[in-house]
N, C-alpha and C positions, 0 to 999 in steps of 0.2 A: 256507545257505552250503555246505554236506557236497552239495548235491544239483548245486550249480554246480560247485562243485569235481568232483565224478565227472563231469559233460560235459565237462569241461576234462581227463579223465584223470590229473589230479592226485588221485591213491589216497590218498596219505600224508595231506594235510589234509582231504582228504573223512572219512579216519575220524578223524583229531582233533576235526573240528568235529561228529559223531556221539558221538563221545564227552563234547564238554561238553555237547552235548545229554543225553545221557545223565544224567549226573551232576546237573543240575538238573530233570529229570522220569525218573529209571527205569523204563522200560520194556521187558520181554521183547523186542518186537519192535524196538526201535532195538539189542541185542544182536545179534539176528540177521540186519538187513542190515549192523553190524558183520563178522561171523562169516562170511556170504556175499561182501562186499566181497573180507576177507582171504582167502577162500580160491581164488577167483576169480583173487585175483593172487598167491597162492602165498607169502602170507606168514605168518608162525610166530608165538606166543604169540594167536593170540585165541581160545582156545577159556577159553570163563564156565558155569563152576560155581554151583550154590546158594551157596557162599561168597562167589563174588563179587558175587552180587544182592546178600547182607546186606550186606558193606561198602560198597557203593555206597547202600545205605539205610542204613546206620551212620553215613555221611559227610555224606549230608542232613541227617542229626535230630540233628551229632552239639551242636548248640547247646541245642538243647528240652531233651537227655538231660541236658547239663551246666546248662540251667536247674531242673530239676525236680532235681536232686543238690543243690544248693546249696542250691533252698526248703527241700526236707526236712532237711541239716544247720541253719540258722536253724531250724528249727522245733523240730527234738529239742534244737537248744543253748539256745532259749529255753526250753525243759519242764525241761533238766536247771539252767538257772542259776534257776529259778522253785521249783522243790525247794531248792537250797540258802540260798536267801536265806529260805526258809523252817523253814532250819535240821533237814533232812530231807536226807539222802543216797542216792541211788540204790543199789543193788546192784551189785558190783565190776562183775561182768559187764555189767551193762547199760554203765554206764563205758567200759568195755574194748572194745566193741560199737564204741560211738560214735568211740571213737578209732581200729578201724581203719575206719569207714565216712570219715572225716575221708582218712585215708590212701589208702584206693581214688579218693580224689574228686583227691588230689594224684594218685595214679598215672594216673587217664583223663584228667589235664590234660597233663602233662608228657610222657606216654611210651606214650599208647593211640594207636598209628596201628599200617595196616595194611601199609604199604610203596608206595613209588614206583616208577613207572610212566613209559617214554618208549617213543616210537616214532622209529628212526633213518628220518634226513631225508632224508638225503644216499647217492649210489651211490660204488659201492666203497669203501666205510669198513672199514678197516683194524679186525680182532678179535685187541687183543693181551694177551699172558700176563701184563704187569707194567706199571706204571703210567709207561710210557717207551716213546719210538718205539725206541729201542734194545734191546726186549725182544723175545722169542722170538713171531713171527706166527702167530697161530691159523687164521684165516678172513678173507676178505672180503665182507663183509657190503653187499645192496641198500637200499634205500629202502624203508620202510613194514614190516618188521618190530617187534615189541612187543616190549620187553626189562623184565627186574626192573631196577630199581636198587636195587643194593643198600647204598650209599656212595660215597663219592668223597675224590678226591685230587686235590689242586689242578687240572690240565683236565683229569682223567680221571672216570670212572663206573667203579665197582664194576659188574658182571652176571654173568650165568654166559651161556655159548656153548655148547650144544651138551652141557652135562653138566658142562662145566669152568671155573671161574673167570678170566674173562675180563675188560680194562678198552675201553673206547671212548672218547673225545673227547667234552666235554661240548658241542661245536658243531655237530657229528653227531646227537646227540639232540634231539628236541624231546619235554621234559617235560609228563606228563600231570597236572592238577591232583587 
């Protein structure tokens, strides 16, 4: 699809559809005819860091991770309830151990993500200061730029523009998974 859509000169979902490719086989080289695509057309946020391999490998595995988390709590909470029934108590620490390994396991379910991602869809999209067309106009932003999201507010997107905290129209954006 990303290879139709570039003869079609539709850039924007050529690299969306590079990118869910991506995200289901990472590989260096689908980064870097990302990274030539965008720069080819002059667009802004794709430059990929060793960070962003790992969370795009972080994002793959992150199911096996959270399997293998949970065999190991079942396993040490069956070792620690097989001591007490035995009338044998672990050492505080070990305890204390276990309890925060329980709690990391709640923190990588709940609140382990690395941040969202869109690329604006749409030409001459409006970059403003506050989350209202009544607010102070920053930029006019093209098509096929990468943006952070960082939040939202009812149709707006939290980003930064430029250095500065910026919102956009969530209809504007097409989110990356």
């Amino acid at each position: 699809m990303a290879f139709i859509q570039e003869l079609e000169k539709n850039y924007t979902s050529s690299i969306y559809y590079l990118h869910l490719y991506y995200n289901k086989t990472p590989n260096r080289s689908v980064l870097k005819k990302m990274e030539d695509l965008a720069q080819r057309q002059h667009y802004m946020g794709y430059v990929y860091s060793d960070l962003d391999f790992f969370q795009t490998q972080f994002n793959k595995h992150y199911l096996n991770i959270l399997q293998a988390l949970l065999m190991g709590a079942v396993g040490i909470g069956t070792i620690l309830f097989i001591t007490y029934r035995k009338k044998r108590l672990l050492p505080i620490p070990i305890r204390v151990l276990f309890l925060f390994y329980l709690l990391f396991i709640a923190y990588y379910i709940n609140f382990l993500r690395f941040g969202r991602k869109g690329i604006i869809q749409e030409n001459n999209v409006a970059i403003m200061s506050a989350p209202s067309a009544a607010s102070t106009w920053l930029a006019t932003a093209t098509e096929g730029h990468k943006i952070d999201l960082k939040g939202e507010q009812d149709i707006w997107y939290e980003t930064e523009w430029m250095g500065k905290k910026a919102y956009i129209r969530k209809k504007n954006v097409l989110e990356l998974p």
